[in-house]
GUKOLBA-484814 format. One record per residue (C-alpha): y, z negated, x. Coordinates in Angstrom, 2 decimals. Example, Ala and Ser with C-alpha at 12.3 -4.5 7.8 and 13.67 -1.06 7.14 Angstrom:
2
@y=-4.50 | z=-7.80 | x=12.30
@y=-1.06 | z=-7.14 | x=13.67
***
This chain:
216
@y=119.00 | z=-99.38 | x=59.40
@y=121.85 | z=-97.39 | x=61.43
@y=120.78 | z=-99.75 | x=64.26
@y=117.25 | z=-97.97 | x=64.48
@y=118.26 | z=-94.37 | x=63.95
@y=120.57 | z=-95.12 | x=67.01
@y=117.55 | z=-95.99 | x=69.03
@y=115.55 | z=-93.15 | x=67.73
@y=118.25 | z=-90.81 | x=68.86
@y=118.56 | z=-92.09 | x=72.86
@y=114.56 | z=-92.68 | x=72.47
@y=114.61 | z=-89.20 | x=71.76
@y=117.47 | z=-87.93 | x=73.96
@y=115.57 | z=-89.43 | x=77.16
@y=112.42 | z=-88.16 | x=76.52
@y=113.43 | z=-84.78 | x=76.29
@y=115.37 | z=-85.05 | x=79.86
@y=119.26 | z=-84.83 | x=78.21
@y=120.11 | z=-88.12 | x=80.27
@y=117.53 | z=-87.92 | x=83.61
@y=116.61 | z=-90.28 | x=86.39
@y=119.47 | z=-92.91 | x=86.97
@y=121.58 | z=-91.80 | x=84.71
@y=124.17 | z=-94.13 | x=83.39
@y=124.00 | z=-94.75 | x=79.45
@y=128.14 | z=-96.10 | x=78.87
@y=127.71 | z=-97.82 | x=75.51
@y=131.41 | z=-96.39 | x=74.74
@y=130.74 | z=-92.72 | x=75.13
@y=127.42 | z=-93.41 | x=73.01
@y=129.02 | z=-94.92 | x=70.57
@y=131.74 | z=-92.47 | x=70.47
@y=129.50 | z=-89.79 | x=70.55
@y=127.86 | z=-90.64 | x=67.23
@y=130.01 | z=-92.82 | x=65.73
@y=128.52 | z=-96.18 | x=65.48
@y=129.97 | z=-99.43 | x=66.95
@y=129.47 | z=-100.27 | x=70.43
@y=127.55 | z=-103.58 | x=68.93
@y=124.49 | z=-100.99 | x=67.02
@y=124.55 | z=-98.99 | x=70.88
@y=124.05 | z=-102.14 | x=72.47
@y=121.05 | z=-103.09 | x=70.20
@y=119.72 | z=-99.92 | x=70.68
@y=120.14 | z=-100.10 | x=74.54
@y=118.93 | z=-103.60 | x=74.60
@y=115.65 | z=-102.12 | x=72.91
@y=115.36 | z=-99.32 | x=75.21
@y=115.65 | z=-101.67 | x=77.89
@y=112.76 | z=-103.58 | x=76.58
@y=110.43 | z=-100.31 | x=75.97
@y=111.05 | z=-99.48 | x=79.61
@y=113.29 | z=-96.37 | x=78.88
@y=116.61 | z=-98.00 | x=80.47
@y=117.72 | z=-100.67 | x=82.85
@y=120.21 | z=-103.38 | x=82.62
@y=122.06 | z=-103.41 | x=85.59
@y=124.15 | z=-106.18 | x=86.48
@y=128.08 | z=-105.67 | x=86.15
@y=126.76 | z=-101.60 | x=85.85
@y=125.74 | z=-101.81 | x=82.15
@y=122.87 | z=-99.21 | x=81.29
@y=121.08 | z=-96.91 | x=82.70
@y=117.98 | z=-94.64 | x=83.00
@y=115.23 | z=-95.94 | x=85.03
@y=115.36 | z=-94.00 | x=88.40
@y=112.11 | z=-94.62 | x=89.17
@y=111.46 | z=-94.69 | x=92.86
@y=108.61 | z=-93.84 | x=94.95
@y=107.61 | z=-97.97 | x=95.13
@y=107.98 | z=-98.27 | x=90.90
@y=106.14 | z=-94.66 | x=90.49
@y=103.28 | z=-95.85 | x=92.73
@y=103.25 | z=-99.65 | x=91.28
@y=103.23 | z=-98.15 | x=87.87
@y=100.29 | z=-95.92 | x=88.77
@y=98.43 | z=-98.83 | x=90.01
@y=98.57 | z=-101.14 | x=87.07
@y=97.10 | z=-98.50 | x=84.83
@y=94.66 | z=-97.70 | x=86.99
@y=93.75 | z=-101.49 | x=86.92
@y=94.43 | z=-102.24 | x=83.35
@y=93.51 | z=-99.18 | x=81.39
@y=89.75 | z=-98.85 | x=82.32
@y=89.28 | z=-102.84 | x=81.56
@y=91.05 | z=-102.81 | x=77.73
@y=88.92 | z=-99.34 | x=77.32
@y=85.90 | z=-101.14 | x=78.17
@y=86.64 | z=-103.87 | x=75.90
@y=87.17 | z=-101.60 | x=73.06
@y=84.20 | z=-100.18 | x=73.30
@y=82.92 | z=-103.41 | x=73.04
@y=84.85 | z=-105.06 | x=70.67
@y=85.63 | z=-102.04 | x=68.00
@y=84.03 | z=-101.21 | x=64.94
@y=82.96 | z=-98.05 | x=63.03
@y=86.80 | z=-97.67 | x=62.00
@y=87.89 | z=-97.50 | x=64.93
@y=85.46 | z=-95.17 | x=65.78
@y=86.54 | z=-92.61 | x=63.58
@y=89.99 | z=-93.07 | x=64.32
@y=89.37 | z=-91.80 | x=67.83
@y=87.62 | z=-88.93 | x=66.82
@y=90.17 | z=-88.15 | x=64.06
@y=93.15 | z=-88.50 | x=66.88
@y=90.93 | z=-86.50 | x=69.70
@y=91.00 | z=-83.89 | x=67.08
@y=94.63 | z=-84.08 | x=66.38
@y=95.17 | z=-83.81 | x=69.73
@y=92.67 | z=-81.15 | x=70.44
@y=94.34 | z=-78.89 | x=67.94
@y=97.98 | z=-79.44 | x=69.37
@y=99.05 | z=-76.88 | x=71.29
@y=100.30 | z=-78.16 | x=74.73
@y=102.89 | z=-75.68 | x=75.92
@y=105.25 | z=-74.12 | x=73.52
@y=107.81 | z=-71.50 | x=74.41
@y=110.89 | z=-73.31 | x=73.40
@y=110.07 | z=-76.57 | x=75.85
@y=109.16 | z=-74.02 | x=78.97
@y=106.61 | z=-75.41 | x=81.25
@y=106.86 | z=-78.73 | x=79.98
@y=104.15 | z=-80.71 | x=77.84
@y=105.50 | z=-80.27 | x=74.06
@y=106.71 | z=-82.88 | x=72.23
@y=104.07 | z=-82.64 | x=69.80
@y=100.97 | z=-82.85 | x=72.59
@y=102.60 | z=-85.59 | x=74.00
@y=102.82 | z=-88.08 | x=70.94
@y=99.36 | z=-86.72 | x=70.12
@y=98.37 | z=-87.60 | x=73.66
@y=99.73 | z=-90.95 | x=73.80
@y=97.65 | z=-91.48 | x=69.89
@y=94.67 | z=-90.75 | x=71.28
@y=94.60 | z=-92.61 | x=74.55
@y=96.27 | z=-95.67 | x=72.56
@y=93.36 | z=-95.41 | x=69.58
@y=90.74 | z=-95.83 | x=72.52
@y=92.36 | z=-99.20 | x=73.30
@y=92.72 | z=-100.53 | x=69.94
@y=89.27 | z=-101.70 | x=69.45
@y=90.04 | z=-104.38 | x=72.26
@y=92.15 | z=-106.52 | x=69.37
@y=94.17 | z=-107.84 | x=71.64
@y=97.74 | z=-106.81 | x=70.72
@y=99.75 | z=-108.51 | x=74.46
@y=97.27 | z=-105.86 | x=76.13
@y=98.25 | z=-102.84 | x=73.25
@y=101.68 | z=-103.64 | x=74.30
@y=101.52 | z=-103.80 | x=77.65
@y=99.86 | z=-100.23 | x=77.29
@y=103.24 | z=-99.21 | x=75.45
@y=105.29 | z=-100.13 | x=78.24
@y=103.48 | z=-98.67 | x=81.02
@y=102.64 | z=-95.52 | x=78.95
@y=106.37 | z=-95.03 | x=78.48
@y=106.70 | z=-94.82 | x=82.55
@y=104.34 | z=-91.93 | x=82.98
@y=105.46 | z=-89.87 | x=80.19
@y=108.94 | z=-90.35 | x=81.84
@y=107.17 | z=-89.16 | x=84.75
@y=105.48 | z=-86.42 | x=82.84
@y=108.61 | z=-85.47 | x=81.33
@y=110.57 | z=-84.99 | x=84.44
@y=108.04 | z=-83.74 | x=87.05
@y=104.74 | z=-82.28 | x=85.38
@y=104.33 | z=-78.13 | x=85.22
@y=101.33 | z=-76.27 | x=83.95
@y=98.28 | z=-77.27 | x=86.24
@y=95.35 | z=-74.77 | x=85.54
@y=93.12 | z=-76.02 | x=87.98
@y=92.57 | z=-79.21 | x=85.83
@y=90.35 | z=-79.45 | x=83.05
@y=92.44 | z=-82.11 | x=80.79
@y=90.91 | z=-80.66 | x=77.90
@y=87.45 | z=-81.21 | x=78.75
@y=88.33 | z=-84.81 | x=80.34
@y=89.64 | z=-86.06 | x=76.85
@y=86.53 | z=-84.39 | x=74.89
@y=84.29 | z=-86.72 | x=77.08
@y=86.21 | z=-89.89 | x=77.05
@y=85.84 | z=-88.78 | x=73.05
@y=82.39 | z=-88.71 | x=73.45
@y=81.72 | z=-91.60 | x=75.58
@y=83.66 | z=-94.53 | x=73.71
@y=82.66 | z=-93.88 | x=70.27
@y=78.99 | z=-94.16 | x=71.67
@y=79.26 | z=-97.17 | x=73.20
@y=79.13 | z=-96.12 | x=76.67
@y=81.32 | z=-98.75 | x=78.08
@y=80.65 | z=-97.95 | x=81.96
@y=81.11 | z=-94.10 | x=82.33
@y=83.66 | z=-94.44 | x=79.37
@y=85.69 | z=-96.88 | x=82.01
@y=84.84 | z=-94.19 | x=84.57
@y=85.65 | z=-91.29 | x=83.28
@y=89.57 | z=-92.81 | x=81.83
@y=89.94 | z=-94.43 | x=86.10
@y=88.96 | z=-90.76 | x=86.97
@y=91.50 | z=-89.38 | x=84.54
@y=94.11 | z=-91.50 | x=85.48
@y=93.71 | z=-90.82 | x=89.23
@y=94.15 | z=-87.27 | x=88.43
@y=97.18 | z=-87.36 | x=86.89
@y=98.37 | z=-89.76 | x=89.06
@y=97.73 | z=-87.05 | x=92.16
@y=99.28 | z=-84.04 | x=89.89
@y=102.50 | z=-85.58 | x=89.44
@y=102.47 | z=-86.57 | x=93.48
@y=101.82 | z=-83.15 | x=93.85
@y=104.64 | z=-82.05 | x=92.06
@y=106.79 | z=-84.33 | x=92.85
@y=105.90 | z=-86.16 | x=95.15
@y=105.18 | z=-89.37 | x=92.71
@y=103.14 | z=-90.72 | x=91.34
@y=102.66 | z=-91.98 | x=87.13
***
C-alpha cells in the first residue's frame, strides 16, 4: 500500500536525524519530493502524529516534536513509572514462550554491534531496533496490549532522544545491565527484575541529561 511505504520512508527519515527537533514536515514538499498525493502524505503524517514522531500544529500543519526540557523530563518520568510495573507483570503473567523469546531477542541484541562506522558515534540502526525487541519482549508477557502500546509511544520519545543527543558512554555497563534483566525475568524474579529495568532507566535517563542536558 503506497500509503505505508510513505510512512516507512518519514518513519525512517526522522529516525535517522534528516528532519531534527521542530522541524516542519510541509505535506507539499513531501509529496513532491516522492511523488505521491498530498492525501497518502497526510495519512502518513497523521500516523506519525499518532506514533509520537510528529505534531499537529494548529494552522502550522506538521512538524517534528521539539521536545522540550518539560516533555523530555515528563517522558522520562512515565517510564520510569510504567516500565518497571508492566515488567513485573510479565514476569508474572508470561509463559515458557515468552521466556524464550527474551532470551532469543537478548541474544539478537547481544550479537548486534552497537556502533558502526558509517552512523559515527551514534547507536546503529540495527542495535537500536534490536534494543527496542528486547526491552518490548520483556513486557509482552503482561498480555495487556493498551500497556504494549503505550510502551510504543513512549519508547519512540527516547529513541528520538537517543537519536539526537546520545554519544558513546564507556563508563556504563549497558551490556552487562541487559544480560541481567535477561537473567532476572525469565527466572521469575519479579522484584530485582523491576529493579534492575528502574535502575536502567534512570541511567539513561541521566546520560542523555548529561549530554544534552535532557532527559529520555
Amino acid at each position: 500500500m503506497l500509503s505505508e511505504q510513505v510512512h516507512a520512508h518519514l518513519r525512517d527519515a526522522i529516525m535517522r536525524g534528516d528532519h531534527g527537533p521542530g522541524d516542519a514536515l510541509r505535506p507539499q514538499d513531501l509529496a513532491k519530493a516522492q511523488g505521491v498525493s498530498l492525501a497518502v502524505v497526510r495519512e502518513a503524517l497523521v500516523r506519525l502524529v499518532g506514533e509520537g514522531l510528529a505534531d499537529r500544529l494548529p494552522n502550522r500543519g506538521f512538524a517534528v516534536p521539539a521536545f522540550s526540557d518539560q516533555r523530555w523530563q515528563e517522558t522520562a518520568e512515565a517510564r520510569r513509572t510504567i516500565e518497571p510495573v508492566v515488567l513485573r507483570m510479565s514476569v508474572e503473567r508470561g509463559d515458557v514462550d515468552w521466556e524464550a523469546r527474551v532470551r532469543a531477542a537478548h541474544h539478537r541484541l547481544a550479537r548486534t554491534p552497537a556502533y558502526v562506522p558509517e552512523e559515527g558515534e551514534h547507536y546503529s540502526g540495527a542495535w537500536s531496533e534490536a534494543h527496542r525487541v528486547f526491552h518490548r519482549t520483556l513486557l509482552e508477557g503482561c498480555g495487556n496490549p493498551v500497556l504494549l502500546q503505550t510502551f510504543d509511544r513512549l519508547w519512540t520519545a527516547g529513541e528520538l532522544a537517543r537519536r539526537w543527543s546520545a554519544r558513546r558512554r564507556p563508563d556504563r555497563d549497558a551490556v552487562g545491565e541487559h544480560r541481567r534483566l535477561e537473567v532476572a525475568a525469565p527466572a521469575r524474579d519479579a522484584d530485582t527484575a523491576a529493579e534492575m529495568l528502574a535502575r536502567h532507566l534512570d541511567m539513561t535517563a541521566a546520560a542523555l541529561t548529561d549530554d544534552s542536558g535532557r532527559a529520555t
